[in-house]
PQR file with spaces between the fields and no chain letter, atoms N, CA, C, O and H, PARSE charges and radii, in Angstrom:
ATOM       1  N    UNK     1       0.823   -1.179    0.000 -0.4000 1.5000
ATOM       2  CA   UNK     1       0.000    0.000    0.000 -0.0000 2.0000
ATOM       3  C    UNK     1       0.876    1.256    0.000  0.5500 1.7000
ATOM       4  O    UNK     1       0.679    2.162   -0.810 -0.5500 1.4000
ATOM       5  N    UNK     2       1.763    1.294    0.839 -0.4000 1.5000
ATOM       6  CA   UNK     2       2.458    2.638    0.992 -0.0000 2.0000
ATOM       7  C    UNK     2       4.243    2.362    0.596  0.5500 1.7000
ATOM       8  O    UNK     2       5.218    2.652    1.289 -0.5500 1.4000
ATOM       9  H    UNK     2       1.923    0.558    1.497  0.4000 1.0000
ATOM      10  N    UNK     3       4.206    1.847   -0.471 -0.4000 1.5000
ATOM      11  CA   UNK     3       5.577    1.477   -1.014 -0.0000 2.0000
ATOM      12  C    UNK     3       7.111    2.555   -0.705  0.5500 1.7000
ATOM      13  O    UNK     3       6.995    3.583   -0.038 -0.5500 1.4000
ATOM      14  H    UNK     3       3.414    1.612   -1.034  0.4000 1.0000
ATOM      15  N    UNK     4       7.811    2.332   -1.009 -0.4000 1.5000
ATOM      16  CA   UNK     4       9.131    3.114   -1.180 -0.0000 2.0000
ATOM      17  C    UNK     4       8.603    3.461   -2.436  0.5500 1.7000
ATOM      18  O    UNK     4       7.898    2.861   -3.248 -0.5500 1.4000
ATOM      19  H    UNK     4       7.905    1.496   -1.550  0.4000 1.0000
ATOM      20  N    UNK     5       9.245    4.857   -2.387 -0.4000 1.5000
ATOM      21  CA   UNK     5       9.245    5.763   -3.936 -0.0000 2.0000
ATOM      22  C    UNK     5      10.441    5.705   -3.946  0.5500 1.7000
ATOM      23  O    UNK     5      11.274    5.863   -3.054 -0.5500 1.4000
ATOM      24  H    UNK     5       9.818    5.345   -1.728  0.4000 1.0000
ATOM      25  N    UNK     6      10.581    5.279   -5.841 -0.4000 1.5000
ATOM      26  CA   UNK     6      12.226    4.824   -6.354 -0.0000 2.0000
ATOM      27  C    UNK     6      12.646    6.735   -6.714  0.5500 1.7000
ATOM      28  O    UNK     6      11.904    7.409   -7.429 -0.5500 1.4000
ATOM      29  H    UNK     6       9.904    5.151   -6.565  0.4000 1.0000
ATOM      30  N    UNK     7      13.853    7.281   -6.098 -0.4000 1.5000
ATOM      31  CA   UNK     7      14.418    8.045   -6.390 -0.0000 2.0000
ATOM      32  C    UNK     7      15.421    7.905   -7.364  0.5500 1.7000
ATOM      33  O    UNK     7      16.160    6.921   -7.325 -0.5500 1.4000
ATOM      34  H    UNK     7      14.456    6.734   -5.517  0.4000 1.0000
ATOM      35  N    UNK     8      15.617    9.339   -8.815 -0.4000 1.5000
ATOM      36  CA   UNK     8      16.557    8.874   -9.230 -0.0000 2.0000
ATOM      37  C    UNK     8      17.908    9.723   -8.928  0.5500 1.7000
ATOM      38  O    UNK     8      17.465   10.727   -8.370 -0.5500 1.4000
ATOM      39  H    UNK     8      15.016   10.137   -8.847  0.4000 1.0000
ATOM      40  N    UNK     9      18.992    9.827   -8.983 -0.4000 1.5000
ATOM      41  CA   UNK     9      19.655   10.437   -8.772 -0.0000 2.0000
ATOM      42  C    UNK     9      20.619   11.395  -10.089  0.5500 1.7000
ATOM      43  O    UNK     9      21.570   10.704  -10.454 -0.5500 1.4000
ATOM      44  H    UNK     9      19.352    9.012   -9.436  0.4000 1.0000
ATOM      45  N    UNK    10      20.580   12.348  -10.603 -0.4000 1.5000
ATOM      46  CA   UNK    10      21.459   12.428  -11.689 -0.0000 2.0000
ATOM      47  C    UNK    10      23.062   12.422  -11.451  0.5500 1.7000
ATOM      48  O    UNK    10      23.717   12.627  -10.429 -0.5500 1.4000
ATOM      49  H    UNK    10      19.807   12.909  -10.306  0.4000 1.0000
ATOM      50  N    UNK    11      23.374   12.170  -12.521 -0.4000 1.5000
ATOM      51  CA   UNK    11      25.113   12.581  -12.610 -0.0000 2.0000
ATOM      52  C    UNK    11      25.563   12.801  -14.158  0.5500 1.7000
ATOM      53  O    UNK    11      25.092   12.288  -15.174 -0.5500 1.4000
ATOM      54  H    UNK    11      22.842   12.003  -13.351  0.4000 1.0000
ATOM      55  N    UNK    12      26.650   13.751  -14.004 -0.4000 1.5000
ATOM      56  CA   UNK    12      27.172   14.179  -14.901 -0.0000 2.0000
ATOM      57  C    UNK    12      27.384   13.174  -16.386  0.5500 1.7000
ATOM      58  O    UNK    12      28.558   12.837  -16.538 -0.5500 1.4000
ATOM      59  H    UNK    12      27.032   14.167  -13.180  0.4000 1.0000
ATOM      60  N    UNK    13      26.565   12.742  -17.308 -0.4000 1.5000
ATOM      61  CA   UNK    13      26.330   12.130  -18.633 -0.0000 2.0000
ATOM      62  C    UNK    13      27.606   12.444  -19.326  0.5500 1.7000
ATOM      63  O    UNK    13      28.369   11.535  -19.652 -0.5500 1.4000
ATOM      64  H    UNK    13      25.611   13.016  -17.185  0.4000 1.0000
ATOM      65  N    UNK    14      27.790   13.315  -19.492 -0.4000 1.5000
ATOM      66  CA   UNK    14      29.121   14.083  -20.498 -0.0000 2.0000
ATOM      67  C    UNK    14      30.205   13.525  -20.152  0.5500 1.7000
ATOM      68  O    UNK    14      30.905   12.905  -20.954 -0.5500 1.4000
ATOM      69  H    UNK    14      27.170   14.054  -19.227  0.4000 1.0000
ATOM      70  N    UNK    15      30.499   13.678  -18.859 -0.4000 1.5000
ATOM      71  CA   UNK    15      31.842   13.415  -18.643 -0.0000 2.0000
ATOM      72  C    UNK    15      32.227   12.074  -17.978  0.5500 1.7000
ATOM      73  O    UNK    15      33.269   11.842  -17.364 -0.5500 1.4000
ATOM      74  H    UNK    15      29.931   14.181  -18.208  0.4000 1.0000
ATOM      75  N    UNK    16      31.144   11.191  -18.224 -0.4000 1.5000
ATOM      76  CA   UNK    16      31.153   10.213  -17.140 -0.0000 2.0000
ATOM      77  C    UNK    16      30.321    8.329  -17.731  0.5500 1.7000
ATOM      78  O    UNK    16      29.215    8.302  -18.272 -0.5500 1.4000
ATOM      79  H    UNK    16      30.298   11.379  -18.723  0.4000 1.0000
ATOM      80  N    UNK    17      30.739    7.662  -17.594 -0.4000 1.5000
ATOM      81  CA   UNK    17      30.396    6.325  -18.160 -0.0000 2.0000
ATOM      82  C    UNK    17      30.083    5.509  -16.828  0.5500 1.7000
ATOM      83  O    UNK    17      30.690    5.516  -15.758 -0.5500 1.4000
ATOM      84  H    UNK    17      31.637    7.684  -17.154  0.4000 1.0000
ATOM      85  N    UNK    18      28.870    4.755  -17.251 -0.4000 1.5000
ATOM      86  CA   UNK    18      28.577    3.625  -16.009 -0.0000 2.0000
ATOM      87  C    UNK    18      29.590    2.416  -16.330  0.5500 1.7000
ATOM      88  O    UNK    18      29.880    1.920  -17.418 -0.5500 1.4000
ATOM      89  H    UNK    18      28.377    4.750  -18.121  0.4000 1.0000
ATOM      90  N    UNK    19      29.931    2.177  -15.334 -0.4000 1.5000
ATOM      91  CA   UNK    19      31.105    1.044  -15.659 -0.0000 2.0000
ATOM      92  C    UNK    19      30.688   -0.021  -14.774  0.5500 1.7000
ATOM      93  O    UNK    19      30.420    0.314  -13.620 -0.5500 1.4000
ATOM      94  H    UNK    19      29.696    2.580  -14.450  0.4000 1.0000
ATOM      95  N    UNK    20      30.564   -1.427  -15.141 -0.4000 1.5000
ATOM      96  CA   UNK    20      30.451   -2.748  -13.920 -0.0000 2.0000
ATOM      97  C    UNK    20      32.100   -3.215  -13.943  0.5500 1.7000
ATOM      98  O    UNK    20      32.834   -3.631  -14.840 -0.5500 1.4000
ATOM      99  H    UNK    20      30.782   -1.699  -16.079  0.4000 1.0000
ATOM     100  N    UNK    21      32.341   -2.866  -12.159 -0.4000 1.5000
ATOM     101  CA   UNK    21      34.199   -3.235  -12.273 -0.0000 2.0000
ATOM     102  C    UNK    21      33.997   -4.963  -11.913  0.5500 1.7000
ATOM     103  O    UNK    21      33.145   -5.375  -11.127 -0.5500 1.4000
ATOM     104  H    UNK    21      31.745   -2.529  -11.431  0.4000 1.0000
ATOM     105  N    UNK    22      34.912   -5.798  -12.622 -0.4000 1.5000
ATOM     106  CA   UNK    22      33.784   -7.061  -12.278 -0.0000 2.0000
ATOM     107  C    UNK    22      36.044   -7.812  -12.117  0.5500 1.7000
ATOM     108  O    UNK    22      36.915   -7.978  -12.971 -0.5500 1.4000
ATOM     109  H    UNK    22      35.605   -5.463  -13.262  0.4000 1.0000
ATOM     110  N    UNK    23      36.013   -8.001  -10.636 -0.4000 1.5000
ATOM     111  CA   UNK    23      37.307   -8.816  -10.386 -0.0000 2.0000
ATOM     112  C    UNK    23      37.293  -10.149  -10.908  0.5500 1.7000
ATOM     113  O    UNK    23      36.315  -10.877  -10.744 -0.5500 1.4000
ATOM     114  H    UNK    23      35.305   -7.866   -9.942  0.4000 1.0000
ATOM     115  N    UNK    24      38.499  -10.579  -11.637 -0.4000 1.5000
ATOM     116  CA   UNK    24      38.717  -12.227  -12.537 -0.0000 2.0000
ATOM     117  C    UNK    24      39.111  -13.393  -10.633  0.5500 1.7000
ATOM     118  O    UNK    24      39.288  -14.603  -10.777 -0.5500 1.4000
ATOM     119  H    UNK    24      39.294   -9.987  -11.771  0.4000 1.0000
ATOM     120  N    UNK    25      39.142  -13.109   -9.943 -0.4000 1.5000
ATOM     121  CA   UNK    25      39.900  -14.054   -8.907 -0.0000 2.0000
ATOM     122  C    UNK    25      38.842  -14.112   -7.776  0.5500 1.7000
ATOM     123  O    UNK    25      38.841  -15.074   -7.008 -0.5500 1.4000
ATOM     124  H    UNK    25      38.999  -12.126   -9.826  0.4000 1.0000
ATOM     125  N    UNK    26      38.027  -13.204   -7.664 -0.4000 1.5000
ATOM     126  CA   UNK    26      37.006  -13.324   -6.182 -0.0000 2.0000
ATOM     127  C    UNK    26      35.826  -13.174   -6.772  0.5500 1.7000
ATOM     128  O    UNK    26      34.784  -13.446   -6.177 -0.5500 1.4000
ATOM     129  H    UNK    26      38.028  -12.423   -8.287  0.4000 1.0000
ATOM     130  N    UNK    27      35.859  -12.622   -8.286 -0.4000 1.5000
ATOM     131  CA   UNK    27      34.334  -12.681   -8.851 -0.0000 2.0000
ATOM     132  C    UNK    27      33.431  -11.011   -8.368  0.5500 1.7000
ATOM     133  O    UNK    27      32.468  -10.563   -8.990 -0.5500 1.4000
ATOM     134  H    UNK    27      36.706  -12.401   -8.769  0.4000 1.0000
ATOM     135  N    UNK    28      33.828  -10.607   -7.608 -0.4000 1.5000
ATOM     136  CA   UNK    28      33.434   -9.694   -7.121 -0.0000 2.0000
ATOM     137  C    UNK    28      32.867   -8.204   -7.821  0.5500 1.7000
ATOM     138  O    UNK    28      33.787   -7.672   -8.443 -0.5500 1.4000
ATOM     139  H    UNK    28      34.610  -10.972   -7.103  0.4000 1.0000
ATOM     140  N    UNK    29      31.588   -7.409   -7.869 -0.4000 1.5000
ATOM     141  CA   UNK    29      31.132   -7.000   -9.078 -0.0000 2.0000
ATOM     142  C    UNK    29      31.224   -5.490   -7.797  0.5500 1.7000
ATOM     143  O    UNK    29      31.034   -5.421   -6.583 -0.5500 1.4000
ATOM     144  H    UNK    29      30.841   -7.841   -7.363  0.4000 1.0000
ATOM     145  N    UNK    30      31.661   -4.344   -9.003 -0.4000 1.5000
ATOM     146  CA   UNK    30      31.270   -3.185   -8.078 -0.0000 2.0000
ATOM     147  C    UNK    30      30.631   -2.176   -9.220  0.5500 1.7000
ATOM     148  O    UNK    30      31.040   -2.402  -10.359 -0.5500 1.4000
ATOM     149  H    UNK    30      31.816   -4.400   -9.989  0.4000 1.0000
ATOM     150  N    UNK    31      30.087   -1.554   -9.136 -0.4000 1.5000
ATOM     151  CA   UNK    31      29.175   -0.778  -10.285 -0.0000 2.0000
ATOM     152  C    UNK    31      29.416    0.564   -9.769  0.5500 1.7000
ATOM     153  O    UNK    31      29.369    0.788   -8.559 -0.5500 1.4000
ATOM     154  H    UNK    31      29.755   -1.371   -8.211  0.4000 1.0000
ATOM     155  N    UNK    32      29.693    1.545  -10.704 -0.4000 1.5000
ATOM     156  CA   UNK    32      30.222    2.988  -10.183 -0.0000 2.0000
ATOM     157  C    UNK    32      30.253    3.751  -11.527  0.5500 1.7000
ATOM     158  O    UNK    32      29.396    3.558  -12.389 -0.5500 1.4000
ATOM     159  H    UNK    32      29.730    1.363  -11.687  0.4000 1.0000
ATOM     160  N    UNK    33      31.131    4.503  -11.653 -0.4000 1.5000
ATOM     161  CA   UNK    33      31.131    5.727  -13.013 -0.0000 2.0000
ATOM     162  C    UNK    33      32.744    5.730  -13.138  0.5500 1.7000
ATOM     163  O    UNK    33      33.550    5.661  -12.211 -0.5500 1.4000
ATOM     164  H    UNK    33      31.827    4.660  -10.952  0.4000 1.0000
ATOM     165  N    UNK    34      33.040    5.842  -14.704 -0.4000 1.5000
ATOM     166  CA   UNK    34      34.201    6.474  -15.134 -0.0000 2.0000
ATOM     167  C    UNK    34      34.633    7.412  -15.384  0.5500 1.7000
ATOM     168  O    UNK    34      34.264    7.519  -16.554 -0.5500 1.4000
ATOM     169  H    UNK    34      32.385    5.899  -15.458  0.4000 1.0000
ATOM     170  N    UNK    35      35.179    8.254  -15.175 -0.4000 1.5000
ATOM     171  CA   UNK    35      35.300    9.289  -15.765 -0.0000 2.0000
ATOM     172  C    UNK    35      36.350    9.751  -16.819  0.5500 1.7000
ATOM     173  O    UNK    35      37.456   10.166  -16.473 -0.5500 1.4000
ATOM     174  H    UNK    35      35.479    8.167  -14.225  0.4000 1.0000
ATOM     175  N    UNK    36      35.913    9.651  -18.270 -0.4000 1.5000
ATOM     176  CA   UNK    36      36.445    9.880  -19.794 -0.0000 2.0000
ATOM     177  C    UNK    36      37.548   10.379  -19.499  0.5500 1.7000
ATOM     178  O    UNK    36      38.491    9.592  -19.586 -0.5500 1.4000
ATOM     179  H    UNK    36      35.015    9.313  -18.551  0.4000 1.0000
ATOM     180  N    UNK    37      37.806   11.508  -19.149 -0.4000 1.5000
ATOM     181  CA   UNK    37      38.715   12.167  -19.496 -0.0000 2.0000
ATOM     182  C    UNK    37      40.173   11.752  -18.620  0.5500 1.7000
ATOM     183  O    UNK    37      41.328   11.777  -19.047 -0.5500 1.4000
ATOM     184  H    UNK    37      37.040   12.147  -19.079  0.4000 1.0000
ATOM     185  N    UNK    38      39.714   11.394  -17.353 -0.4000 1.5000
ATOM     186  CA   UNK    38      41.033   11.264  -16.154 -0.0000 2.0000
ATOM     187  C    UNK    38      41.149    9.790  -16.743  0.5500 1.7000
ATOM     188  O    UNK    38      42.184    9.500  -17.343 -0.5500 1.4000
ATOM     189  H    UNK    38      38.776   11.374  -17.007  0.4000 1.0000
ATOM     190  N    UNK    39      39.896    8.618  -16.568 -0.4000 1.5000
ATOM     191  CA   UNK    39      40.134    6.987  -16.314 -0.0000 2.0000
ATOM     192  C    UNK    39      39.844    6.757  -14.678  0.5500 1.7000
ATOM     193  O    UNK    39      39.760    5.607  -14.246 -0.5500 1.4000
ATOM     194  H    UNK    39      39.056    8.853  -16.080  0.4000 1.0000
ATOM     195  N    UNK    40      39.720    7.721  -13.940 -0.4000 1.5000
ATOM     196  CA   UNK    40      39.357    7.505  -12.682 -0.0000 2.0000
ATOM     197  C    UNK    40      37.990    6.876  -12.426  0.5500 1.7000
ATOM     198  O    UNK    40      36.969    7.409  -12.861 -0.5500 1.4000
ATOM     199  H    UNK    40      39.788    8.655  -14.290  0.4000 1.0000
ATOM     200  N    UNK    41      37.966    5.661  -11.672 -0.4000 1.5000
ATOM     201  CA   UNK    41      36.576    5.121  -11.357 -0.0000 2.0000
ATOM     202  C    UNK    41      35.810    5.395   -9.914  0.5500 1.7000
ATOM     203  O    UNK    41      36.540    5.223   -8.938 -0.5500 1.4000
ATOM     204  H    UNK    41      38.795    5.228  -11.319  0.4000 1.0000
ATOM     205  N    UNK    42      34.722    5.715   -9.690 -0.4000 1.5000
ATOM     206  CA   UNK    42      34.125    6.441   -8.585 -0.0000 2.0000
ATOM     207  C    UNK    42      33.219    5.008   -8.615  0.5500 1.7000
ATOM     208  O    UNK    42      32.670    4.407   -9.539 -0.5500 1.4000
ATOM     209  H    UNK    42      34.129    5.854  -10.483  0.4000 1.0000
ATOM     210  N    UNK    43      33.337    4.722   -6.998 -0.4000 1.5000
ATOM     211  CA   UNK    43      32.788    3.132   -6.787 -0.0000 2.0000
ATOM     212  C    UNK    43      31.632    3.840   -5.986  0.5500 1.7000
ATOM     213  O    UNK    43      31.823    4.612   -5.046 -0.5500 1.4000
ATOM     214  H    UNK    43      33.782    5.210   -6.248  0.4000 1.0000
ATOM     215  N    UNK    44      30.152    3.390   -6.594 -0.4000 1.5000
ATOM     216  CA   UNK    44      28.926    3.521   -5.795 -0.0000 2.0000
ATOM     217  C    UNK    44      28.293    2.861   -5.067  0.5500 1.7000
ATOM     218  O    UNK    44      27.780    3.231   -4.011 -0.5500 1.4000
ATOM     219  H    UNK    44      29.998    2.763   -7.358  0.4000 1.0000
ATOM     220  N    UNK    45      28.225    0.972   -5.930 -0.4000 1.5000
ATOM     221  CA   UNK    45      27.579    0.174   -5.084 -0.0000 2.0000
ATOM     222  C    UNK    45      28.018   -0.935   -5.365  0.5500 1.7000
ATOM     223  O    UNK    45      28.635   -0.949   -6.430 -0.5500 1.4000
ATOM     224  H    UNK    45      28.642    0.671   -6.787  0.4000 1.0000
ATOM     225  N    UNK    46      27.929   -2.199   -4.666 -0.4000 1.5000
ATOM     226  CA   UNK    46      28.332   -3.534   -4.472 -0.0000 2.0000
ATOM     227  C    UNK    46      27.032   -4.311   -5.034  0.5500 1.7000
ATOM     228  O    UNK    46      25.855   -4.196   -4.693 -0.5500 1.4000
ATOM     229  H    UNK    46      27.428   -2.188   -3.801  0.4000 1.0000
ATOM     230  N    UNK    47      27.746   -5.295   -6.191 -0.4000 1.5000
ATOM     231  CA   UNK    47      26.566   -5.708   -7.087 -0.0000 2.0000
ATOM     232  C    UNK    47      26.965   -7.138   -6.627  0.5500 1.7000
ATOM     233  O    UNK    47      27.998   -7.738   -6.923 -0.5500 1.4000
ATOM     234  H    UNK    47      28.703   -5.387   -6.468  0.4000 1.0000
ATOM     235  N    UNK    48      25.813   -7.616   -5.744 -0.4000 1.5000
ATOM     236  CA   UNK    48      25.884   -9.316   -5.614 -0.0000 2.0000
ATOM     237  C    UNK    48      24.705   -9.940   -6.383  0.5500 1.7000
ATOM     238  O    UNK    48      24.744  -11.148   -6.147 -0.5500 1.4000
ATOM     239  H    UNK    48      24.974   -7.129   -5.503  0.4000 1.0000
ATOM     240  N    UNK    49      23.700   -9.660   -7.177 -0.4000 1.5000
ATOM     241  CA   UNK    49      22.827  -10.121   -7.797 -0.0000 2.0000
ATOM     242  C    UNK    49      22.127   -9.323   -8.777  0.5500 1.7000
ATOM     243  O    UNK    49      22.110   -8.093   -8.757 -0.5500 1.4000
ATOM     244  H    UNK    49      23.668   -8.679   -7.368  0.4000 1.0000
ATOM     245  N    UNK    50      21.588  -10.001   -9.580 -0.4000 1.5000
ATOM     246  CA   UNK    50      21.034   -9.144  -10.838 -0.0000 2.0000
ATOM     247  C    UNK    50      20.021   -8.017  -10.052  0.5500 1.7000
ATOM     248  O    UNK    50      20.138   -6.826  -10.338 -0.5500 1.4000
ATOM     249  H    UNK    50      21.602  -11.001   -9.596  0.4000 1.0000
ATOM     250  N    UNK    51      19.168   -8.402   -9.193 -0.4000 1.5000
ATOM     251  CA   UNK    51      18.375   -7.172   -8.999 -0.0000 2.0000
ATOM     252  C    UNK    51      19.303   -6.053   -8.287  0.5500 1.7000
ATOM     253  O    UNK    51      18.819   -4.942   -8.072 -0.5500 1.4000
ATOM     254  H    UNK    51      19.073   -9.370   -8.960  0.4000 1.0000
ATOM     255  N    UNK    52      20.221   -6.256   -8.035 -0.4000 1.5000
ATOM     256  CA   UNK    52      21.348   -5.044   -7.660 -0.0000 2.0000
ATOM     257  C    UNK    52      21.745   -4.163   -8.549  0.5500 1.7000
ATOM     258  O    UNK    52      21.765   -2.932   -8.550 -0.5500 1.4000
ATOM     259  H    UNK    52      20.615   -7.158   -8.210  0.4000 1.0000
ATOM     260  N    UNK    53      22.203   -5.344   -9.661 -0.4000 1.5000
ATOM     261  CA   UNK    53      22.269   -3.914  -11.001 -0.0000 2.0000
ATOM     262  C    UNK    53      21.218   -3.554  -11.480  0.5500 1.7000
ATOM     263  O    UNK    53      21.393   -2.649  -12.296 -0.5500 1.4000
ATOM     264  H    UNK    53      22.186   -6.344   -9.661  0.4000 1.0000
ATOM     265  N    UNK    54      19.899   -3.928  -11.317 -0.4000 1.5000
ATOM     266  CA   UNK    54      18.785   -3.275  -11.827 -0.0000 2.0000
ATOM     267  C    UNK    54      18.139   -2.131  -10.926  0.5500 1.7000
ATOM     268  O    UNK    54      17.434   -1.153  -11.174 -0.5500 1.4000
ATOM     269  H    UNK    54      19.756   -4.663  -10.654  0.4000 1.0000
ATOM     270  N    UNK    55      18.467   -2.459  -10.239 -0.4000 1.5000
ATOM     271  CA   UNK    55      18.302   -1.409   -8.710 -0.0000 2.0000
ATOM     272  C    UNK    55      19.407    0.199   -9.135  0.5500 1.7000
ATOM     273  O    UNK    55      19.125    1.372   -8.889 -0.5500 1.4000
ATOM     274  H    UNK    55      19.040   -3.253  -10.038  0.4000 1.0000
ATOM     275  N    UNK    56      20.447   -0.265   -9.707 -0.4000 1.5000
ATOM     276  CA   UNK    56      21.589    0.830  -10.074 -0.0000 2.0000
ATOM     277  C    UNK    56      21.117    1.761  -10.855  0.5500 1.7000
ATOM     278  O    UNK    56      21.163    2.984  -10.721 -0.5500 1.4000
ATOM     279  H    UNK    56      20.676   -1.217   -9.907  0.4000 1.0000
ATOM     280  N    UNK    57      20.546    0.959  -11.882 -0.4000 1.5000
ATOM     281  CA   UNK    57      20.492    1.432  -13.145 -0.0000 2.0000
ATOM     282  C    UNK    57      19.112    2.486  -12.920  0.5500 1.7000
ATOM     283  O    UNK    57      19.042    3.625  -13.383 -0.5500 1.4000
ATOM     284  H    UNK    57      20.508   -0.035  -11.991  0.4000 1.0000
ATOM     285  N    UNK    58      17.992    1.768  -12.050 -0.4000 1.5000
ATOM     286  CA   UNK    58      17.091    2.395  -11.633 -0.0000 2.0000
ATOM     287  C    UNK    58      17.499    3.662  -10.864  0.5500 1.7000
ATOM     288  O    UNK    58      16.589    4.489  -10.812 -0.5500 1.4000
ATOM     289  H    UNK    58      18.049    0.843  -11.675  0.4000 1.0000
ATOM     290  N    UNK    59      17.946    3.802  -10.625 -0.4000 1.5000
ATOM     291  CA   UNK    59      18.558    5.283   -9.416 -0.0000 2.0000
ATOM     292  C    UNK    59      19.099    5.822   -9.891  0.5500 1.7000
ATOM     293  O    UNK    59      18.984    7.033   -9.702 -0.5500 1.4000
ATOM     294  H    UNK    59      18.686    3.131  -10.668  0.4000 1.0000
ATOM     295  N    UNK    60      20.030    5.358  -10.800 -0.4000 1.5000
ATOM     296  CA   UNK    60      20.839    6.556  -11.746 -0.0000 2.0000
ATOM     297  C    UNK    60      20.106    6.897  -13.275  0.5500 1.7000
ATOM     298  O    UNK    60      20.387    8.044  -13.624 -0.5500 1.4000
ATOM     299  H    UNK    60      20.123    4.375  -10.953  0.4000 1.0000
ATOM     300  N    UNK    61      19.554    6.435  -13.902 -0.4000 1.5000
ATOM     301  CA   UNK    61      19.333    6.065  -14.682 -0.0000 2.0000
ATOM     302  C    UNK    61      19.679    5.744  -15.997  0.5500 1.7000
ATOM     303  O    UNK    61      19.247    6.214  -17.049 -0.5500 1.4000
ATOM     304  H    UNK    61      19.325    5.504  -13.619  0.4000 1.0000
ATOM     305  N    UNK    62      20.765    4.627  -15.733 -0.4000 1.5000
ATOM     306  CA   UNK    62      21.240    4.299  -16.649 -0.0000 2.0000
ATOM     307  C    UNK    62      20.676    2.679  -17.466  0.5500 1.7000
ATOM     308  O    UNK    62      20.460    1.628  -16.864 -0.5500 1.4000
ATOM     309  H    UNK    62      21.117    4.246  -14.878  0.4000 1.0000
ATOM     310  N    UNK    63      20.538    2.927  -19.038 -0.4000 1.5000
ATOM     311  CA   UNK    63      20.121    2.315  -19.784 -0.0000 2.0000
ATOM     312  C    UNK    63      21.375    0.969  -19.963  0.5500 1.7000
ATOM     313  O    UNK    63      21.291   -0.139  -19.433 -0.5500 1.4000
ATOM     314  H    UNK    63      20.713    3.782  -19.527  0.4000 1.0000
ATOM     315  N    UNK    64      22.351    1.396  -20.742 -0.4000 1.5000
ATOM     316  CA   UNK    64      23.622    0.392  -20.795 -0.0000 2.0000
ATOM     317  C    UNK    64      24.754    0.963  -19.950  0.5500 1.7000
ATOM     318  O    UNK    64      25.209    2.075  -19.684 -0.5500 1.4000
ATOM     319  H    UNK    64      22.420    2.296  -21.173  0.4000 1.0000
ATOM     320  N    UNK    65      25.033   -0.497  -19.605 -0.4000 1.5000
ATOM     321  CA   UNK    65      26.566   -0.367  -18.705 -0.0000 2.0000
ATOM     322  C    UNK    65      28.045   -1.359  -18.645  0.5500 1.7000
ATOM     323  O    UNK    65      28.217   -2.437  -18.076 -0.5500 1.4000
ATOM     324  H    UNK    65      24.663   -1.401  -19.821  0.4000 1.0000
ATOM     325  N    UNK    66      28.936   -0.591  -19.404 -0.4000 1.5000
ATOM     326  CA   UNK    66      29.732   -1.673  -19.751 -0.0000 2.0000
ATOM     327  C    UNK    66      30.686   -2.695  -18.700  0.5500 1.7000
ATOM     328  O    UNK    66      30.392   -2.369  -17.550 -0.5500 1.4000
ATOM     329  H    UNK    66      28.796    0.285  -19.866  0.4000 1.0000
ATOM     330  N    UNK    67      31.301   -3.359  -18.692 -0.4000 1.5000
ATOM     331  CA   UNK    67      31.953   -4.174  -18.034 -0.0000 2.0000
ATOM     332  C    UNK    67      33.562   -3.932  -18.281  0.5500 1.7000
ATOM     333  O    UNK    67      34.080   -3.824  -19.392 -0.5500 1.4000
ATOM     334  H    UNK    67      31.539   -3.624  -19.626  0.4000 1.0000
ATOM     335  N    UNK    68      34.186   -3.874  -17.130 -0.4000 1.5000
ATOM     336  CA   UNK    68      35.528   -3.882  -16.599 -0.0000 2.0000
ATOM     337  C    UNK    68      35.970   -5.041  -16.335  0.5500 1.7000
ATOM     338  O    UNK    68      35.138   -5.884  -15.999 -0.5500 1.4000
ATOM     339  H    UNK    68      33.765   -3.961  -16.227  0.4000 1.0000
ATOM     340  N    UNK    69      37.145   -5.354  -16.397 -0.4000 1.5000
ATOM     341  CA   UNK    69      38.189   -6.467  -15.700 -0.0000 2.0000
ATOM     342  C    UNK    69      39.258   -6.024  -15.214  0.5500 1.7000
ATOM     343  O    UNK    69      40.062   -6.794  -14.689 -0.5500 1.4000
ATOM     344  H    UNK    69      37.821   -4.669  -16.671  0.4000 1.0000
C-alpha cells in the first residue's frame, strides 16, 4: 500500500560512463562511473545479484553499462 518511492539520482552524462568493475579471482562486481577524461573510477555500489544492477540502473538512470576487468 504505501511502497518506497524509487528516487533517481542524476550525474554528470558528459563526462562520465557507467562502468560494472567485475574482479577475474574473487568474482566480485562493483558498479560505479568512469570518468572519460582522467580513467578515474568512482565506486557507488556492491553488485551481488542481478536485482542489484537493476536497482543501479534504476537510481541513476542508466540504460547500458559496460563491463571492466
Amino acid at each position: 500500500m504505501f511502497g518506497k518511492k524509487k528516487k533517481t539520482i542524476d550525474y554528470d552524462k558528459t563526462g562520465k560512463t557507467a562502468v560494472l568493475r567485475c574482479s577475474i579471482c574473487t568474482g566480485e562486481k562493483v558498479a560505479g562511473f568512469k570518468d572519460d577524461s582522467t580513467g578515474r573510477f568512482e565506486e557507488i555500489m556492491l553488485i551481488r545479484n542481478s536485482s542489484d544492477l537493476e536497482e543501479f540502473k534504476q537510481i541513476y538512470g542508466v540504460d547500458e553499462i559496460t563491463k571492466e576487468y
